[in-house]
C-alpha positions as CSV (number, residue, x, y, z in Angstrom):
1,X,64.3,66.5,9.9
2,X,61.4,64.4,10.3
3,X,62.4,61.5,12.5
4,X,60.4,58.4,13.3
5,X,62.0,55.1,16.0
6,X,60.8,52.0,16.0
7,X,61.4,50.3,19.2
8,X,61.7,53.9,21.0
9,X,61.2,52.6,24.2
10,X,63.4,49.7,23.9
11,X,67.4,50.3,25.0
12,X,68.6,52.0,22.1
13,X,65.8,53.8,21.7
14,X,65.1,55.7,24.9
15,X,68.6,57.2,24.5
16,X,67.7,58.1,20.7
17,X,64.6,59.7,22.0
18,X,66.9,61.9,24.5
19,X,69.5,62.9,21.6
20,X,66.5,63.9,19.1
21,X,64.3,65.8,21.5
22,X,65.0,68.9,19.7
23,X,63.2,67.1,16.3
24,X,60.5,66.3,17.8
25,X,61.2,62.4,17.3
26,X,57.5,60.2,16.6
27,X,59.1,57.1,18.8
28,X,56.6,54.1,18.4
29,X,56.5,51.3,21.0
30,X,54.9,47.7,20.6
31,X,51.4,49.7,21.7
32,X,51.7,52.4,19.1
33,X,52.6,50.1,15.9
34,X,52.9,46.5,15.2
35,X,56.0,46.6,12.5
36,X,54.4,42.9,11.3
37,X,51.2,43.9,10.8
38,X,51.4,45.7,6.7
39,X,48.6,47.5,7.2
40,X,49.2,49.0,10.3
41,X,52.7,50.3,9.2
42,X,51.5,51.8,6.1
43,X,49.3,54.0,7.7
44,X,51.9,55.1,10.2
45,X,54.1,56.0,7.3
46,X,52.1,57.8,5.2
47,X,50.4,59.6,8.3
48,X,53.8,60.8,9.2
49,X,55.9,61.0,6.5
50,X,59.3,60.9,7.9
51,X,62.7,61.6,6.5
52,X,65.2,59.7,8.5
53,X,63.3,56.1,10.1
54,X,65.5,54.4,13.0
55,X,64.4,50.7,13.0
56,X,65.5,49.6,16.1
57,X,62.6,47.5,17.2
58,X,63.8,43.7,17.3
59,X,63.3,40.2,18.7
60,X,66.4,40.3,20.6
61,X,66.3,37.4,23.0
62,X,68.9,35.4,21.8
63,X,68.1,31.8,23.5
64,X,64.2,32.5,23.1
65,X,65.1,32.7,19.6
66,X,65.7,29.0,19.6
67,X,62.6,27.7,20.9
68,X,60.6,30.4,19.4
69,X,61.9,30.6,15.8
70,X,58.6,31.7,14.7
71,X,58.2,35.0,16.5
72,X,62.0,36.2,15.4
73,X,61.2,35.5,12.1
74,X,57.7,37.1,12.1
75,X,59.5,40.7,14.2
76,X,62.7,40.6,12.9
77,X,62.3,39.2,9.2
78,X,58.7,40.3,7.9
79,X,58.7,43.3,10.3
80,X,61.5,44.5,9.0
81,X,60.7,43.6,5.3
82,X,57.6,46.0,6.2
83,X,59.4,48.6,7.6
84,X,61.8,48.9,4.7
85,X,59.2,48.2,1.8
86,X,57.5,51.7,3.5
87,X,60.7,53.5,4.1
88,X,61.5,53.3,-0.1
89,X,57.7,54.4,-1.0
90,X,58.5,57.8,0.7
91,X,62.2,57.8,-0.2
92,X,63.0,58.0,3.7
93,X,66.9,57.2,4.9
94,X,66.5,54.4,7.0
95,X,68.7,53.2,9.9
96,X,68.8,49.8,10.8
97,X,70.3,48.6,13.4
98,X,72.0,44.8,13.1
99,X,74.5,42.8,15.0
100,X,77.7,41.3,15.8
101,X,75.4,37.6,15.8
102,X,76.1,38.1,12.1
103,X,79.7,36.2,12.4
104,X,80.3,33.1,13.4
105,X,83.3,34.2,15.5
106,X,85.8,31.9,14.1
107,X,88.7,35.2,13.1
108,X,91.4,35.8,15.4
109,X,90.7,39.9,14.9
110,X,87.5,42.0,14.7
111,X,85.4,41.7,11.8
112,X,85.7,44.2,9.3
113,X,82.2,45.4,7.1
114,X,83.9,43.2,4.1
115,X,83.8,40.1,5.9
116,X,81.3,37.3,4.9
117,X,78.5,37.2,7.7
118,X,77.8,33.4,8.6
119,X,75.4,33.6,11.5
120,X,75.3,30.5,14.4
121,X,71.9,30.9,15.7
122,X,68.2,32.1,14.9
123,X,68.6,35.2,16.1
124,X,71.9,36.3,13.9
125,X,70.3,34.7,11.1
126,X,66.9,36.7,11.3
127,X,68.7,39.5,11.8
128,X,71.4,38.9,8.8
129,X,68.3,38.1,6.3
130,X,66.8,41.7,7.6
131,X,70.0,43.4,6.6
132,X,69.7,41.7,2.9
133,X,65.8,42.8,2.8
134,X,67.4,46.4,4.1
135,X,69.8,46.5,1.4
136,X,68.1,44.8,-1.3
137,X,64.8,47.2,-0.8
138,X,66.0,50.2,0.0
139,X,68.1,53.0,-2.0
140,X,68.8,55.3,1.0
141,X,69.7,53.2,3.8
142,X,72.7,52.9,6.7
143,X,73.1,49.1,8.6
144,X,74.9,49.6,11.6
145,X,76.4,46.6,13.5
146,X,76.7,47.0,17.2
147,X,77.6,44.9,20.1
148,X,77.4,43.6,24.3
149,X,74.7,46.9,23.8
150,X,74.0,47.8,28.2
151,X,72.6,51.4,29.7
152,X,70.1,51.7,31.6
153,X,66.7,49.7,31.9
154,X,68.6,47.7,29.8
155,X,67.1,43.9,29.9
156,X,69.8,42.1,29.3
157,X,72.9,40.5,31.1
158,X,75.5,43.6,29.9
159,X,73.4,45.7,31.6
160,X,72.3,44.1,34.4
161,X,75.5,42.9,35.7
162,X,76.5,45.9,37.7
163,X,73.1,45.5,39.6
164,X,73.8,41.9,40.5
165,X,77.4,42.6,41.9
166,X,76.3,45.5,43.8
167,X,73.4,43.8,45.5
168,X,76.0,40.5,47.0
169,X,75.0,38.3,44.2
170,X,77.3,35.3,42.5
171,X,77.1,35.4,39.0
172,X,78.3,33.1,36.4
173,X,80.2,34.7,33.4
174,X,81.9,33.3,30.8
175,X,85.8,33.6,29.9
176,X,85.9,32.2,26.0
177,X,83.3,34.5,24.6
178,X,84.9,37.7,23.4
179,X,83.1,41.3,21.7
180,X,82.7,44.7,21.8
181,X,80.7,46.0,24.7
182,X,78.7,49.9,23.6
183,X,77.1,52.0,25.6
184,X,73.9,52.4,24.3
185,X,74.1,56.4,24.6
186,X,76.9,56.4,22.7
187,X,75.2,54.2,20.1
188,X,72.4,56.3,19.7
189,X,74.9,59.3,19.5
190,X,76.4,57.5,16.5
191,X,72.8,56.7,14.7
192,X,72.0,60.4,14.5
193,X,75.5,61.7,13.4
194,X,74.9,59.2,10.7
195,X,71.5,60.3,9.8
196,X,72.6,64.0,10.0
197,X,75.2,63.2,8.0
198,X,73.3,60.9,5.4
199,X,75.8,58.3,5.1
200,X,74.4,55.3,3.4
201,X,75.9,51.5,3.5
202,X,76.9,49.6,6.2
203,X,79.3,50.5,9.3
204,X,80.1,49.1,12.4
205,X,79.8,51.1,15.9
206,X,80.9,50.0,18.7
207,X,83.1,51.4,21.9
208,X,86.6,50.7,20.7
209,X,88.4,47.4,21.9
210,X,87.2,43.8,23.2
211,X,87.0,41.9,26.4
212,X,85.8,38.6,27.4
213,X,82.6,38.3,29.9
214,X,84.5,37.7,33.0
215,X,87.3,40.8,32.2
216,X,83.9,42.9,31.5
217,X,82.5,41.9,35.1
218,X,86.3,42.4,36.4
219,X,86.6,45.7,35.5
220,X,82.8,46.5,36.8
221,X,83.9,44.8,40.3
222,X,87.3,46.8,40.3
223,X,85.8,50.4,39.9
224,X,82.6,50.0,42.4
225,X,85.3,48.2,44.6
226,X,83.0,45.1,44.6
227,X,84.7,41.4,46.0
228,X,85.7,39.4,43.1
229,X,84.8,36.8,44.9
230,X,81.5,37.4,43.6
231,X,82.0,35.7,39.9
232,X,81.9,32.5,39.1
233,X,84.1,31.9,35.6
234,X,83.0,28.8,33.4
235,X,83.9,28.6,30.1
236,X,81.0,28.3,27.5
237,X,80.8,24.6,27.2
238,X,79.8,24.1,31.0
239,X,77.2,27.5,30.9
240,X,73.8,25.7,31.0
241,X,71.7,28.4,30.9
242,X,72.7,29.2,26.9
243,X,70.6,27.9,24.6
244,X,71.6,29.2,21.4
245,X,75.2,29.0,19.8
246,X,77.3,32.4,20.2
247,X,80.4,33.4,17.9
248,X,83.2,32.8,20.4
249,X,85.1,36.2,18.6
250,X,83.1,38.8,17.3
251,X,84.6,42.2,18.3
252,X,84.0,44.6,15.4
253,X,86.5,46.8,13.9
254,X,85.0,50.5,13.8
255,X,88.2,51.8,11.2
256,X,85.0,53.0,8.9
257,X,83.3,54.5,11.0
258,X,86.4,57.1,12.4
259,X,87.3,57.8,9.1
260,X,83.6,59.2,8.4
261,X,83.1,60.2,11.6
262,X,85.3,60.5,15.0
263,X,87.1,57.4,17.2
264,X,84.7,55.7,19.4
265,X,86.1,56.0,23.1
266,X,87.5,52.8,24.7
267,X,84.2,50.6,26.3
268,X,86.2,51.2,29.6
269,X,85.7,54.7,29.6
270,X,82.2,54.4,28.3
271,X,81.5,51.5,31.2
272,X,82.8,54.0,34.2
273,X,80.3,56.7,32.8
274,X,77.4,54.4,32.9
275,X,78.7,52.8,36.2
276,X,79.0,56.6,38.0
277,X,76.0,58.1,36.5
278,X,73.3,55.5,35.9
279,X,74.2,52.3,37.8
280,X,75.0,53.9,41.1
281,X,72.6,56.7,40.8
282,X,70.2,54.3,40.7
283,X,70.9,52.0,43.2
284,X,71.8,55.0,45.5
285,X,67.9,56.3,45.2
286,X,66.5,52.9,46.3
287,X,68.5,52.8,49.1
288,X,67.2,56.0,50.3
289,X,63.5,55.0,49.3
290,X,64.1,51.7,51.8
């Protein structure tokens, strides 16, 4: 299986790249191809000729979105209309990977593949019209919804939380904003069982169950046996530093996915393994480097 990643050194990605080794993945960074630039991606896919194309690569920020609407559009919108345009002239399977931004978080329970996407911000909107140009373009192709992604060298707030707590910092976190946090490893894991498998449509993935912000940060202050002291609760309304509108509830029901495949485990069990073997790891080696 020919296997080519956009966005391979991105979060996703680098655990992608570990799970494929054995294919001998091509994993592009920013460097290696610029998914708005045609040109540039036709070459690339013709050069290589892949069966199964990950398309990971995103304008993720959520709040630069806003005042940059421009750049997610250009990366996440004609970048992606690129990628899939290429993917259907070699008759590749591609794999793109979406988001929970999709909903606007008014259900009470988590948001089943049927439900009608109504995205709040520019981000989940750019992201929701590259799952129509996916699905419109495209006759072998998987969308896969994910959510609260965090592993390591993450660079974002799931992921960096653990490192805050652990170093004595006060961190804000919210107690009205609810999803599904997924360990990026066991994201990735999912993508290539999916492209192994060649299942085609869309499907969400994510570790199984929901929490608020603050219960997330609880449970992360409760296994490294960190004060609680430490966070600082607000509900969204007084959180200054977002920018862009979230869905207040957008936890994902995986029922789709473990019929096709296997159960996700619970995001607690997923969180310790991340916690033990990355988080403290890590912050045990720069303690010794000091």
């Amino acid at each position: 299986m020919k296997i080519l990643i956009t966005g391979g050194t991105g979060l996703v990605g680098r655990y992608l790249s570990e799970i494929t080794e054995s294919e001998k993945p091509v994993v592009l960074s920013r460097k290696e191809c610029n998914i708005t630039d045609f040109f540039s991606v036709r070459t690339i896919f013709y050069q290589i000729k892949p069966d199964v194309v990950f398309h990971l690569a995103a304008f993720t920020n959520v709040d630069l979105s806003e005042n940059d609407p421009v750049s997610a559009f250009r990366v996440n919108v004609s970048g992606t209309n690129n990628i899939a345009f290429f993917a259907e002239k070699i008759n590749a399977h591609l794999v793109y990977l979406s988001t929970d931004f999709v909903f606007d978080g008014m259900q009470k329970q988590p948001y089943k593949e049927q439900d009608v996407p109504h995205p709040l911000s520019i981000y989940g909107k750019t992201k929701f019209e590259g799952e129509r140009i996916v699905s419109s373009m495209c006759s072998k192709y998987t969308i896969v919804r994910s959510s609260r992604i965090f592993g390591k060298n993450g660079n974002n707030f799931a992921s960096a939380l653990p490192g805050k707590l652990l170093s004595g910092e006060k961190t804000i976190v919210t107690t009205d904003l609810v999803n599904s946090p997924t360990y990026a490893k066991d994201l990735a894991t999912a993508l290539f069982e999916i492209a192994k498998k060649q299942s085609y449509g869309l499907l969400h993935f994510c570790n199984s169950g929901f929490c608020n912000w603050h219960e997330y940060a609880l449970y992360i202050c409760n296994h490294l046996r960190i004060d609680t002291s430490l966070l600082v609760p607000v509900s969204i309304k007084h959180f200054h530093q977002s920018i862009a509108e979230r869905p207040r509830f957008s936890a994902l029901d995986t029922t789709l996915f473990s019929k096709n495949f296997y159960q996700p485990r619970p995001w607690q069990k997923a969180l310790e393994e991340y916690l033990e073997h990355e988080v403290l790891k890590r912050n045990t080696n720069m303690i010794m480097k000091q």
